[in-house]
Structure formats: structure tokens, C-alpha cells
N, C-alpha and C positions, 0 to 999 in steps of 0.2 A: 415585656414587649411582644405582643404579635409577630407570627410569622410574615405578615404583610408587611411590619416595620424593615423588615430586613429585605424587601424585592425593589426597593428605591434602583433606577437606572446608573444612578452611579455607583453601586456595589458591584457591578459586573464589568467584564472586559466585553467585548463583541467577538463573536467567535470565528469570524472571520481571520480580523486582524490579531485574535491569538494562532489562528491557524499560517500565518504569514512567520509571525514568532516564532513558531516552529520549525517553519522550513531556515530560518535563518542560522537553528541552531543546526540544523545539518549541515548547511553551507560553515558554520564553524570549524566545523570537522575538518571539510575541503582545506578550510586555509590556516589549520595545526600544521607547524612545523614539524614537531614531533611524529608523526603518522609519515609511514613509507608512502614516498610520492605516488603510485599508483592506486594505492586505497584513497586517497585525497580525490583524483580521478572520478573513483568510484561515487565518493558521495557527491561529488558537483553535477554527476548525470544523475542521482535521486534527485537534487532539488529541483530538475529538471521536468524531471520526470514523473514529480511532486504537482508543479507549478500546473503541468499541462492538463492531469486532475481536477486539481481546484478551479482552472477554468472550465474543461467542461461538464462539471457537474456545481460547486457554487454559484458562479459563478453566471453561470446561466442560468439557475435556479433563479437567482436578485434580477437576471433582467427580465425571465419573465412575467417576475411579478412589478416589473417598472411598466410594462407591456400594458398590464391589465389593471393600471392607477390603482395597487394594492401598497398605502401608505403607511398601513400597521406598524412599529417602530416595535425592534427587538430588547432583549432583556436590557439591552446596553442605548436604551433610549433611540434608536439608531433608525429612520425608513430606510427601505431596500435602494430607493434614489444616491441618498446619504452614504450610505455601507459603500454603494460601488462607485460615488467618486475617492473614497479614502482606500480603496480597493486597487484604484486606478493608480494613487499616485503611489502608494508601498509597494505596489508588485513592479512598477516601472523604478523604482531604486533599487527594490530586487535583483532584478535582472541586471541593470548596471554592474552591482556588485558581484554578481555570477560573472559575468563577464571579464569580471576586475582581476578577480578571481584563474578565471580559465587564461588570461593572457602572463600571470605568473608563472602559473601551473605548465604551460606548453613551454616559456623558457627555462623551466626547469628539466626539461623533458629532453629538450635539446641539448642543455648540460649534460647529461647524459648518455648521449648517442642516437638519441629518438628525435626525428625533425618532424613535425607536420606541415605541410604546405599549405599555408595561410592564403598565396593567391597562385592562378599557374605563373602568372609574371617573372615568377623567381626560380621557373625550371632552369635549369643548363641544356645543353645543347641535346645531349645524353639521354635525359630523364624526358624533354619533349618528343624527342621520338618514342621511344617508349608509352609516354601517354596518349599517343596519337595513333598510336596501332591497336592499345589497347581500347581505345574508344572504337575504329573501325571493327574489331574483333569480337568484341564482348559487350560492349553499349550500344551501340547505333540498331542493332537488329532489334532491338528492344524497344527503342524511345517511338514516342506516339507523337508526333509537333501536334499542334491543334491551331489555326486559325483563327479570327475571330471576323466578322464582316457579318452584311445585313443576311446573308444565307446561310452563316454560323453562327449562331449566338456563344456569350461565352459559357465555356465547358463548365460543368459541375465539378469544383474540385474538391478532393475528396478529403475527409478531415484527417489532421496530423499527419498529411503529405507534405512532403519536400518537392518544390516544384522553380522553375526559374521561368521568368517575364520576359518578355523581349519587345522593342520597337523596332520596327523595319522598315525599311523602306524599300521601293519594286525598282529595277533595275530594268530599264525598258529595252524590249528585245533588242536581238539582232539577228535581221531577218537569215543572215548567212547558216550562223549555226542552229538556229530552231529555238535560243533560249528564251523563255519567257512567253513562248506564244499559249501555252495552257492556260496561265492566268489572265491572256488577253482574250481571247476566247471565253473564260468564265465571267470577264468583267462584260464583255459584249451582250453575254445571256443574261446581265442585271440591265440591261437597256442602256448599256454608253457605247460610245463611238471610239473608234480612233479618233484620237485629238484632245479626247477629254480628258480630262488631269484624272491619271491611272494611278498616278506616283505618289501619292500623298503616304502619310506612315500609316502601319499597321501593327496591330495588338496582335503576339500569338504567344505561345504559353506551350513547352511538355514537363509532363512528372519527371520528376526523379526516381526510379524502380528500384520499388522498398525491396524487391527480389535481388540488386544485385549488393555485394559489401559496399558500405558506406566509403568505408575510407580503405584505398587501395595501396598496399605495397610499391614503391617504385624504386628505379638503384638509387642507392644512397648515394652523396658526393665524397664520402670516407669510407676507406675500408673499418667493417667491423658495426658501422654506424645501420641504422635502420631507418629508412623515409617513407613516409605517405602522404598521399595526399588528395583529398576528400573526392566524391562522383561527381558532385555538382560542381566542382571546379574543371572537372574531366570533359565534363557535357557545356559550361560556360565557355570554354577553351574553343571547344569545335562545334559552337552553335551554331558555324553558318553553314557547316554541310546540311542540317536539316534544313535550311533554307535559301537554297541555289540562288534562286533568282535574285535573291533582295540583300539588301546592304543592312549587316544587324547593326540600329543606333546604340542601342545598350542593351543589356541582361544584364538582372540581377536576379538572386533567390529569392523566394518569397516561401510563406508557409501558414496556413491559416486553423485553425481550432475552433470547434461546431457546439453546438449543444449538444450530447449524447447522453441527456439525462429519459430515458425512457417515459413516456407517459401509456400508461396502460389499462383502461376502465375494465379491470378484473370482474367488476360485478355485470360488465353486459360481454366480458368474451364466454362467445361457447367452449372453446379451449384454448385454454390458457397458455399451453405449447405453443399453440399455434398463432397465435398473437403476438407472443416476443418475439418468436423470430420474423414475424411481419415488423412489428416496431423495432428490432435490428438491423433493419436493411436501414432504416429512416435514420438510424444513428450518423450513419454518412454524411448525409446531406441535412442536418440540423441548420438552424441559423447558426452563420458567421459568427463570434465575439471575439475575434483578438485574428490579429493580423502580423506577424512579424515579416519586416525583409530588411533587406543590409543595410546601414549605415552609409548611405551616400547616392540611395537609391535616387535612378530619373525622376525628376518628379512626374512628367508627362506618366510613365508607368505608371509610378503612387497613384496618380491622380485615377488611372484608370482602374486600378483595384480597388480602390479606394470605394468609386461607382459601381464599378458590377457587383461586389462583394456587400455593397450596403454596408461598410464599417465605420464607423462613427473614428474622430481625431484620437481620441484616448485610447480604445482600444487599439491603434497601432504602436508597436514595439520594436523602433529604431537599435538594430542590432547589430555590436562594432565585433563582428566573430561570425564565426558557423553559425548556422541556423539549426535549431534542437539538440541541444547540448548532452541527449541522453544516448548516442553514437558511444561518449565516452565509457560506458561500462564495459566495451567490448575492447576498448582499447586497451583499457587496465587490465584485463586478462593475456595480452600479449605473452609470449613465451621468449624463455631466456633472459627474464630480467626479475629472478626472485630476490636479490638483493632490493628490487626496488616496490616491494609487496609484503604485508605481512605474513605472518610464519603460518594462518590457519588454523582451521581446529579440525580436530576428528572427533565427533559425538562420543562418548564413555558408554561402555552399560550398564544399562540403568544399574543404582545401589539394591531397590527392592526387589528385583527379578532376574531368577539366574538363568539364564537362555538355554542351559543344558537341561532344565527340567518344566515339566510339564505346568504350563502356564498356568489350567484350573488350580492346581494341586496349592500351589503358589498361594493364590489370590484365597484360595478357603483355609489357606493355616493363617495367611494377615493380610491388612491392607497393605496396597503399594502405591507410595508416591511417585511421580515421573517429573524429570527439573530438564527439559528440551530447551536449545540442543544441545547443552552439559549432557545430558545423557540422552541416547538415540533415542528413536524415536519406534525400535525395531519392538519394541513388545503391546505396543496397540494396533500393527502391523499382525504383530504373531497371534493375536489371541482372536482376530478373524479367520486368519490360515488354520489356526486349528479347529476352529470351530466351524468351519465348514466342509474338512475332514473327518471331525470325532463322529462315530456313529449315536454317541448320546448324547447329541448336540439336535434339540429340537426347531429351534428357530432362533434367525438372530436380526434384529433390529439395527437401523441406525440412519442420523442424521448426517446429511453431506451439504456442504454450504459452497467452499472451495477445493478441488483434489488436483493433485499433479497428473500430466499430462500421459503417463503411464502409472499409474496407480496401482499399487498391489492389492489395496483395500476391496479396490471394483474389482480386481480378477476372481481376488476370493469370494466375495459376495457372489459374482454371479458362477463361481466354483461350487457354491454351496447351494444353490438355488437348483442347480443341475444336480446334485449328489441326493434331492429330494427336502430337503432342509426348506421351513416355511421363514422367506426372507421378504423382509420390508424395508423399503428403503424411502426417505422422505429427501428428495432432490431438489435444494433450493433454485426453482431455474429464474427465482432476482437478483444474485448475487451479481452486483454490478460489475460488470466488465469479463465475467467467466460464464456471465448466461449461454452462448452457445457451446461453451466448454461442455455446462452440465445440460443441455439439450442432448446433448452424442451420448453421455452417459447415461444420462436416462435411459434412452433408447437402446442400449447394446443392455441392460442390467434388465429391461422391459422383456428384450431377445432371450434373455437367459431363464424368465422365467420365475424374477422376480416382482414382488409388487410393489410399486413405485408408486408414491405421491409427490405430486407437484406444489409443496408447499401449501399454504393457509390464503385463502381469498383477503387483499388486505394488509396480511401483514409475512414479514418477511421469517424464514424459520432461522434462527442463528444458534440455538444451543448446538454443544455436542456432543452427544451423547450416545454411547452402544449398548447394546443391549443382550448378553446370549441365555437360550432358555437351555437349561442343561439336563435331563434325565439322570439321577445318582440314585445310590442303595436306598438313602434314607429320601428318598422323593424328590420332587424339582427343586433344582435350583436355579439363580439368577446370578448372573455375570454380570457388571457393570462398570461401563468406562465412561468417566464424565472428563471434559477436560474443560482448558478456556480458548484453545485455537483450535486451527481446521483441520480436520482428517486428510494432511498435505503431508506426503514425506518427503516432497523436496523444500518446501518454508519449513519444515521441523527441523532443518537446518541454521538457520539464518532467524529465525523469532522463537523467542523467549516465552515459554508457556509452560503450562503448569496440567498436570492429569492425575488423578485417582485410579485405579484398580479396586474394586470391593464387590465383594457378594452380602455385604449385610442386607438382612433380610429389609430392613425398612425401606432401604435405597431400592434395593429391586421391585418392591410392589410401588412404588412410585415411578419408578421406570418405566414397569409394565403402563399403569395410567396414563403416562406420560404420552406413551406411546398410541394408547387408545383414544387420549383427546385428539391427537392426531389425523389416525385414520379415522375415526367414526366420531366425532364432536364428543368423547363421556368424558364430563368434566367430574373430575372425584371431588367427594362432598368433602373433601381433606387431604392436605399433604403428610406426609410423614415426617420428611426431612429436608424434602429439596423446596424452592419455594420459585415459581414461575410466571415472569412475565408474559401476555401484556396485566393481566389479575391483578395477582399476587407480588410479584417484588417488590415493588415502590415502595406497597404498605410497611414489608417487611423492612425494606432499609431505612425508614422514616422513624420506625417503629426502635432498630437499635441505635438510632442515633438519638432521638428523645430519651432511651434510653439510660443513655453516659448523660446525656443533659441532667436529668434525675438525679442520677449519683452525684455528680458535680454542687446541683444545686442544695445536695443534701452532706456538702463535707467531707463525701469520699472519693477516692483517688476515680479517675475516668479520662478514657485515653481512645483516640480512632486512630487506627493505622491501615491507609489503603495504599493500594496501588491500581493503574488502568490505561488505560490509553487517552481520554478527554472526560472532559469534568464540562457541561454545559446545560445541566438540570436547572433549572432558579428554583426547582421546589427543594430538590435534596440540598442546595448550595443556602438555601433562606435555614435550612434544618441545621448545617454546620456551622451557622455564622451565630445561628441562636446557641446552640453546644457549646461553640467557642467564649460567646458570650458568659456563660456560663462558668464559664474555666475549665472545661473539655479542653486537654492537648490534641490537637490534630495534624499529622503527620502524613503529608501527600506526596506520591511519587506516581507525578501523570508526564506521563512521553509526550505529550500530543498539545492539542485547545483545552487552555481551562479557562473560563469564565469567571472562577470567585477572583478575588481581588483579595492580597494579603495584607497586613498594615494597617488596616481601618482600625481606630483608634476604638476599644469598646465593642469591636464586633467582629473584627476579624485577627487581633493581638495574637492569639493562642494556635494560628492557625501557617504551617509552612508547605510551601510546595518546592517540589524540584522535579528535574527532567532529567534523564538517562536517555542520551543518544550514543551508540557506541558500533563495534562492528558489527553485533547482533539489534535484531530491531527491538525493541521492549514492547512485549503484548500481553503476558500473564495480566491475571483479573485476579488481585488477593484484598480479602479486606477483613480485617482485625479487630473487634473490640474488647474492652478491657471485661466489662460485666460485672464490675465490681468483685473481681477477681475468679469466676470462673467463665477464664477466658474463651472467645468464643472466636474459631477464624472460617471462613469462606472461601471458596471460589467461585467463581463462574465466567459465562460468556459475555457476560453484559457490562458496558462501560454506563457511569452514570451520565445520560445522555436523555432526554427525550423519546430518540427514537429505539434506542433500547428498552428502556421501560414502559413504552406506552406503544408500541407499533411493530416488535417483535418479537418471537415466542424465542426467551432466552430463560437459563437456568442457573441457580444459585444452589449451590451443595457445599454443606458442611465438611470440614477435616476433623472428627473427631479422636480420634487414634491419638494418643499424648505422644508420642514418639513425633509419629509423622507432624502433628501438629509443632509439635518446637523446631522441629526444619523448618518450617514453614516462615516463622516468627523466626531462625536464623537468617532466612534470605533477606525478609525485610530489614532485618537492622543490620545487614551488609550492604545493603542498596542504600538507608540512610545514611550509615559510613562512606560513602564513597564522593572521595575528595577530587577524583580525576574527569571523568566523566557526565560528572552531575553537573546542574546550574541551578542556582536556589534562586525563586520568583521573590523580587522588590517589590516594595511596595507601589514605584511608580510601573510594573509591569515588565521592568528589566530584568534577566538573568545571568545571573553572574557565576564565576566556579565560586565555592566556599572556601573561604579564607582558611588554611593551615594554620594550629596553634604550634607554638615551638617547638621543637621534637617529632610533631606527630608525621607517620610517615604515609605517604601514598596509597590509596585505596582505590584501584580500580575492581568495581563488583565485580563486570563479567570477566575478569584475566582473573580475578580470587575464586570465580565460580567454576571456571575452567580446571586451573591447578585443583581446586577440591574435586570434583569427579572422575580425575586421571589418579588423586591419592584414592580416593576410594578404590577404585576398578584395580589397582596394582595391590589395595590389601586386600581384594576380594579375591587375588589370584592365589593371595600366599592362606587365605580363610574358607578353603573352599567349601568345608565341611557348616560354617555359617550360613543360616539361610534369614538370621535377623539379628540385627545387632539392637540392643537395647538401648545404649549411652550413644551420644552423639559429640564427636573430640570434632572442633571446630578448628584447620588449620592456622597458623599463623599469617601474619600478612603478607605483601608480597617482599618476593627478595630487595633488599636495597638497591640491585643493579638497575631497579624498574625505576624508581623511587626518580 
């Protein structure tokens, strides 16, 4: 059978509505008993904070292609019309259930000692004064009311503001104390009279100030107990001091979401700098798509957002709760209630690298693996600090996509750049949503002295990769650190990722390439080892999966084992379903959207997926094939996705090291094994945990990944004369007490 047999629309899912799949398995998390009530917390502001994503970037991507009668129909038969009425109606049970969800969760919360104030209605005598001083004191200096009338139009609101509606009506003077004459006076200068109907209602509208806390401490009505309760109830409560004259008919919250998907014609900016942050300003004020305001809202209000905002019925989102439910991250971080939080982790050091000795020295007697944030993230940190100190440290290279907001990476860099070291740095300024993050960096690493490129015209730079040139007895050498996440030390906490250490000589002249396609277009007539998209990958992943096809079809054993964040190729997915076909075992562990469809009878049999959502986020990129038993495993940066392998320069390197490589092939068939955390994809698209056989006891990966790198690090302390263990003792499972 043809590769084309297998691209039929209904072998796919829509990637859309697997990406809704996804958020729902986070919202699972939320509504785990098991999980301490504030972690729960935690993950109902992701889906939140998920959702508001997906609207302004898919989401708006579908309408503007409804915009411009683009009716092309996706792998999953589906036009963009289509996608976003099924769009419409999943993400609006979505939310329901978030809601369903968050109204549990707050009376659990309360069980506890923790009140939120749902509305002011329910203050005491006590707590309203207090929130009425508090509003004179600390809000009202702030708040901007905005009118609305034929000499105001209405205001541009800004996206993912918190803001509250109002109808009013004018309370007509009294000549004694002077009230109201300003606005009889301004209605006069639109050309009325006294006498003319002044009174009628009016539209006005202020922000909610992302400047002050959302949700405000107030006395509790128990000793011991703790209460809050939100801004915008603070500012509803006393919305008629910002409007003396008038009689408020109602207020409600209201909150609206834009398009903020950048459009940027790269081939006609003269600088490219300078253009994003011209189309950053635009991100503000994108078209409207999605509208949320309370549950019970006026409709006259409705009616009037409804019009100014040009929102269509479907995109508004009837909400029985707060408005933007990603407030609660903060709340879960409250203090004084670690009984109602999980216990934490502290990053381990790393097993391959001992921090008391000198990082080169290290990486030229073996390679070293890095398992983030099981183990910290401090020696891809360290081997730029040193390398922009060591005097035989000639140049160092590297790619930056996303970095923490203080970065030790940029200090060193531009530490090195200043100590005379020839430094390059390639500053992805498309990373969506941290574009002016790496606009500042660019510029202060520009100040220092290094040379900075602004990514690839086109396509987006997402490898990651360093590079150090090092000056030794026997001549240069090359330092290289390849990983599959961002040169981020604060996510190198919280995502799950995978990194190399090596100076093998093959890996560094392909670095160096690497690095020269870059700045100056020299595309090498050859790779050595690594193999890089937009080119090269496809072929290469098309290539090992035909591969195991082969063996398969020819009687011997052949087996894929990946793992990634989404699966949305139809070329690579038409590749696994022929494999499968085949009787290739294939073994998927995608966090994210996956598009193949499991269970097709004949074409997809051979074929399972599952999902790992837990307290860490899952983003390592590992992919495994059998080779007819000279195994072969990968990393890289690239999910199998489209726009990975055809629209971004991302890189795929080998683990060759037999040591490091069987850790490797450990983690995956502990992410296999894991009965707690996982959900194995049905045939009809459902996910479910996997059913326990009798006996077998509980496996959660990352709590067995944790306990393993705390065991290592404790016999690394009592081992210290060890600088490489050869055998690899896999701990046992977790304690029964988890179980």
C-alpha cells in the first residue's frame, strides 16, 4: 500500500480538538483527589492559562483564514469554518467544567480556613469597611472611568484585561449644590437644551489595574482563618464614587482576548528588530475573538459589547465565577498552608558532572548526560561561566530561543565578550510571546560586545545548542552542549528535558557548520552526526522509520520508541501507520496533540500512545529505534510537527556512548511503565489511566525519577573519588506507602 493509502482524513484526529484533549487532561489533575488541594489550584490556572493561548494564537489563526474564504480542509477533512464551530462548542464545555471544577475547589478551600469572596454582598460589617478604605486608599488613585458618548468613542480595550461595564444613568442637577452641572454644560456644547432628555443611560467602562493584587487579603470572620477577596469586586462594590452624578444600573466584569498572532513580512522589513516591536504594539489591539463576562450579565451591557467589540454570539463565554481563572497560581503559592501543597523537589547534581571539578576536564575524559530538573540545570550554566573566564577559551557560540528573566547564561556571555572572547549569539527575536523579552537581550549582549543574529529570514531558530572553541596542548578543541529545551534556568526547573555534554570531534565540526550556516548561509556539503532541519530531518526520520518497516517486512524483530510534545506530521504519521502495518511495535509518549489515531484495524494495530501530565511539564525529545539490533537513540529539539521540520532550523543528535545511551532507553521504559500519571489514547480518542494487573504496584515516572537522582547524588557523596560509573543499578519501585 502507498504512502497516500494511509493520508485518508479519517486516519487523523484534528489538531485542534486534540489540543482541547489535552487541556482536559490537565484540568484531570485539578480534579484528582489525591493531589494536595493547592497543587489542584495550580493546574486549573494552566488550563486557563492554556485556553487564553489557544485563543489568541489558533484560534485566531482559523478566523483569519474564515476572513479571507480560505476553505482548504485539514488532515482530519475538517475547513477552518468547520474546526471553529467544533472549537466553539468544546471549549464552551471546557470552561463550564473548569468552572465546575473551581466551584469545588474554593469549597474545599474554605474547609480549610481559606474563604474567597465570591461576591461583596457577603461582607460583614467589619470586612466592608475595610474594603472601602481600602479602595479609597489604594484603588481609586489608580482607576481611569472612561465614558462612552458621541465625543468618546468607545475605548480600546486592551487584551487579556480585566475590566468592568456599567450602565448609568445622569442624576439631574441641583442647582443648590453645583452637582451635575459639568455634564450639563458638556451636553449643551453637543448642541441640547435644557429641557432635552439629558437622562437617558450611558455606557462607561474602567480597567481593572493588572498593577495592583488581584485578589486582596481582608479580616477573616474566624480567628486563625484567612479571607480574600478579588479587585474587581473591590472596584464593583464602590463604582459609584467614580461616578457621582449618575445612578450605576448595573456592573458586571467583562474580559476580552485579541489576536496576538504576529504577522511580519520578514522579506520586505529592513530590520527585522524593528518591525516586531512595531507589530508588538498591534498585539494589543488585534481583533476581538472571545469575550467572557459574568453569568447574569445586563443584557442592555451584553448588548452593547456585544456591538462595539464586533463579537459574534459563539465567541461569548457566559461565566458562573471570576473572570480569568489564572489569578489562581498565586493563590496556591499562599504561605502557611504546606500541609495543603506538595512536598517539592530540589534539582540533584547532575550524575555525569562533579561541580568541584573543572567542567572541560570532565567532558574530554566522557560524555555527560543531563536528566532536568531530576538533576539541576547548574553545569550548562557552568560551562559558559567558565568559558568566559578560561584564558584558552577562544570563542563561544550559542543559540537562545527562551531565557529567564535574569539569566546567568547572558551575564556570562556578555562576561565573555568583554574579557575579549569572540562570542556569537543567535537571538530568536519570534519566540512567541518572549519577543520583547529577547529584544532587551539582544541589545544589552549587542552593548557588550557580542555578535548577535537575529535569527533566519522565514524560519524560526529553535535548536539548542553551545558551542565552546577551546585552545589545549594538543590543539583546538570543541566543547558542545546540544539539548532539547531552552537555555532557561528558571523552566529547567518545572520541564523535563534531556542534554548531552561532548567534545567528540564529529559533533564539534558540525557545530562549528552549524553554526556558520547561521551567520554566513555555508551550508556543509555533509553532516557528520547531527542531522538538521528545515533540509535534512524529515528525510532522516522518514528514512529510520522505513527503515524498521524493512526489518519488519523482512521477519525481523523492529520496534520505534519515541517520546515529544505533539505528533501532527500526516507525512511522518502516513510513515508510522505503514511501519505499523508492517508489524513495527510502536510506542508513543506525546504530552501534547497527536493527530494519528490508534486502533485502525490493519494500519494502526501495532501502534500505542500515552500522555504524561504530572507536576513537571514533559518536553524532552527522545526517539529510539530498534535497527535491527544495533540500537540507535536520538535527541533533539524538534517535535514531529510540520512546523518543526519544514519552517524551523531545529537539530537532531545522536547518544552514542553505550552507558549513556541505556539510561536513556531506562527512562523510556519507566515513562512506559507508569501506571499513575499516564493515560493510554483509545481508539475512539479517549484517554484513560492503564489498567493495573493484580500485584502490580504503582509507577509514577517522575516521583521514581526524583527518588532516583537524590539516590544517585547521596552515593555520589559517599563515591567521591568516582568520576564514572560504568553499570547502571535501576532503583526499585516506589515505596508501598505511595502505592
Amino acid at each position: 500500500m502507498s504512502e497516500n493509502n494511509y493520508l485518508k482524513h479519517e486516519y487523523f484526529y484534528n489538531r485542534e480538538l486534540s489540543w482541547i484533549s489535552f487541556n482536559y487532561r490537565v484540568l484531570s489533575e485539578a480534579q484528582d483527589n489525591k493531589l494536595p488541594l493547592l497543587d489542584r489550584l495550580r493546574f486549573l490556572a494552566i488550563t486557563a492559562s492554556n485556553l487564553d493561548e489557544f485563543f489568541m494564537i489558533r484560534v485566531a489563526s482559523l478566523k483569519d483564514m474564515v476572513q479571507v474564504n480560505y476553505t482548504k480542509k485539514d488532515i482530519a477533512g475538517m475547513t477552518p469554518g468547520e474546526q471553529l464551530s467544533a472549537i466553539s462548542k468544546k471549549t464552551h464545555e471546557l470552561v463550564h467544567d473548569q468552572y465546575d471544577v473551581y466551584g469545588k475547589l474554593i469549597s474545599k478551600l474554605s474547609d480549610n480556613g481559606i474563604h474567597l469572596i465570591s461576591h461583596y454582598e457577603e461582607l460583614d460589617d467589619r470586612q466592608e469597611r475595610y474594603v472601602n478604605e481600602y479602595f479609597r486608599s489604594e484603588v481609586y488613585p489608580v482607576l481611569t472611568p472612561m465614558a462612552v458618548d458621541s465625543a468618546r468613542p468607545f475605548p480600546l480595550i486592551q487584551n487579556k484585561s480585566l475590566n468592568i461595564g456599567a450602565i448609568l444613568k445622569f442624576k439631574p442637577s441641583n442647582k443648590k449644590d453645583g452637582n451635575g452641572q459639568f455634564r450639563e454644560l458638556y451636553v449643551s456644547h453637543q448642541g441640547k437644551k435644557q429641557g432635552d432628555n439629558i437622562s437617558d443611560t450611558d455606557f462607561a467602562t474602567v480597567q481593572v489595574p493588572s498593577g495592583l493584587p488581584r485578589f486582596v487579603e481582608i479580616p477573616a470572620k474566624n480567628d486563625g482563618d484567612k479571607c480574600f477577596i478579588l479587585l474587581e469586586q473591590i472596584i464593583e462594590k464602590n463604582i459609584d464614587k467614580l461616578f457621582v452624578n449618575y445612578e450605576v444600573l448595573s456592573a458586571f466584569p467583562y474580559r476580552i482576548m485579541r489576536n496576538a498572532d504576529l504577522s511580519i513580512d520578514e522579506d520586505e522589513a529592513a530590520d527585522l528588530l524593528i518591525e516586531i516591536q512595531r507589530q508588538l504594539k498591534k498585539r494589543q489591539w488585534g481583533q476581538a475573538i472571545r469575550l467572557e463576562v459574568e453569568d447574569g450579565i445586563d443584557k442592555k451591557l451584553l448588548k452593547t459589547l456585544k456591538k462595539e467589540l464586533n463579537i459574534s454570539e459563539e465567541d461569548i463565554f457566559k461565566i458562573n465565577g471570576p473572570l480569568d481563572l489564572t489569578f489562581l497560581s498565586k493563590l496556591a503559592g499562599i504561605e502557611g498552608y504546606d500541609d495543603l501543597k506538595g512536598k517539592g523537589y530540589t534539582p540533584q547534581p547532575a550524575k555525569w558532572i562533579d561541580a568541584n571539578k573543572n567542567i572541560f576536564d570532565q567532558i574530554k575524559e566522557h560524555d555527560a548526560l543531563l536528566n532536568h530538573p531530576y538533576e539541576t540545570f547548574e553545569p550548562v550554566i557552568e560551562l559558559v561561566r567558565q568559558a568566559s573566564k578560561d584564558p584558552d577559551v577562544l570563542a563561544i557560540k550559542q543559540t537562545l530561543y527562551r531565557v529567564s528573566s535574569h539569566s546567568p547564561i547572558i551575564a556570562s556571555l556578555a562576561a565573555a565578550a568583554e574579557n575579549g572572547k569572540q562570542v556569537t549569539v543567535l537571538v530568536e527575536l519570534k519566540a512567541r510571546f518572549d519577543e520583547e523579552n529577547n529584544i532587551i537581550w539582544a541589545r544589552k549582549l549587542e552593548k557588550a560586545g557580542c555578535h548577535v543574529i537575529y535569527g533566519l529570514v522565514g524560519l524560526k531558530t529553535h535548536s539548542k545548542i553551545t558551542l565552546v572553541v577551546r585552545r589545549e596542548e594538543d590543539g583546538i578543541r570543541r566543547y558542545v552542549h546540544l539539548g532539547t529545551g531552552n537555555y532557561n534556568d528558571s523552566t529547567a526547573k518545572i520541564y523535563t528535558d534531556m542534554g548531552l555534554l561532548t567534545c567528540k570531534k564529529a559533533i564539534g565540526e558540525d557545530a562549528t557548520a552549524f553554526f556558520n550556516m547561521l551567520s554566513g548561509y555555508s551550508e556543509p556539503a555533509a553532516w557528520n552526526k547531527l542531522a538538521v532541519a528545515p533540509i535534512w530531518l524529515r528525510d532522516r526520520f522518514t528514512e529510520m522509520i522505513n527503515r524498521e518497516t524493512e526489518f519488519a517486512k523482512a521477519g525481523k524483530k523492529a520496534f520505534i520508541k519515541a517520546k515529544m510534545n505533539s505528533l501532527c506530521d500526516p507525512g511522518i504519521i502516513a510513515s508510522l501507520y505503514k511501519a505499523s502495518a508492517a508489524g513495527v511495535k510502536i510506542d508513543l509518549v506525546i504530552r501534547g496533540i497527536c493527530c494519528l489515531k490508534t486502533g485502525i484495524k490493519g494500519i494502526s494495530d501495532n501502534i500505542t500512545v500515552r500522555s504524561i501530565v504530572g507536576d513537571f511539564l514533559e518536553h524532552s525529545r527522545i526517539f529510539y529505534f530498534h535497527n535491527n539490533g544495533f540500537e540507535e537513540v536520538y535527541m533533539g529539539s524538534a517535535d514531529w510537527m510540520p512546523r518543526n521540520l519544514d519552517k524551523r532550523v531545529e537539530i537532531l543528535f545522536p547518544v552514542e556512548d553505550e552507558t549513556l545511551k541505556e539510561e536513556i532507553i531506562h527512562i523510556l521504559d519507566i515513562q512506559f511503565a507508569d501506571n499513575v500519571k499516564a493515560r493510554v489514547m483509545q481508539s475512539d480518542g479517549t484517554y484513560i489511566i492503564p489498567p493495573r494487573k493484580i500485584g502490580q504496584k504503582k509507577l509514577c515516572a517522575q516521583q521514581y525519577f526524583c527518588k532516583e537522582a537524590i539516590a544517585n547524588a547521596n552515593e555520589k557523596k559517599h563515591q567521591r573519588s568516582a568520576t564514572y560509573n560504568t553499570s547502571f543499578e535501576p532503583l526499585l519501585h516506589i515505596d508501598d506507602e505511595e502505592k
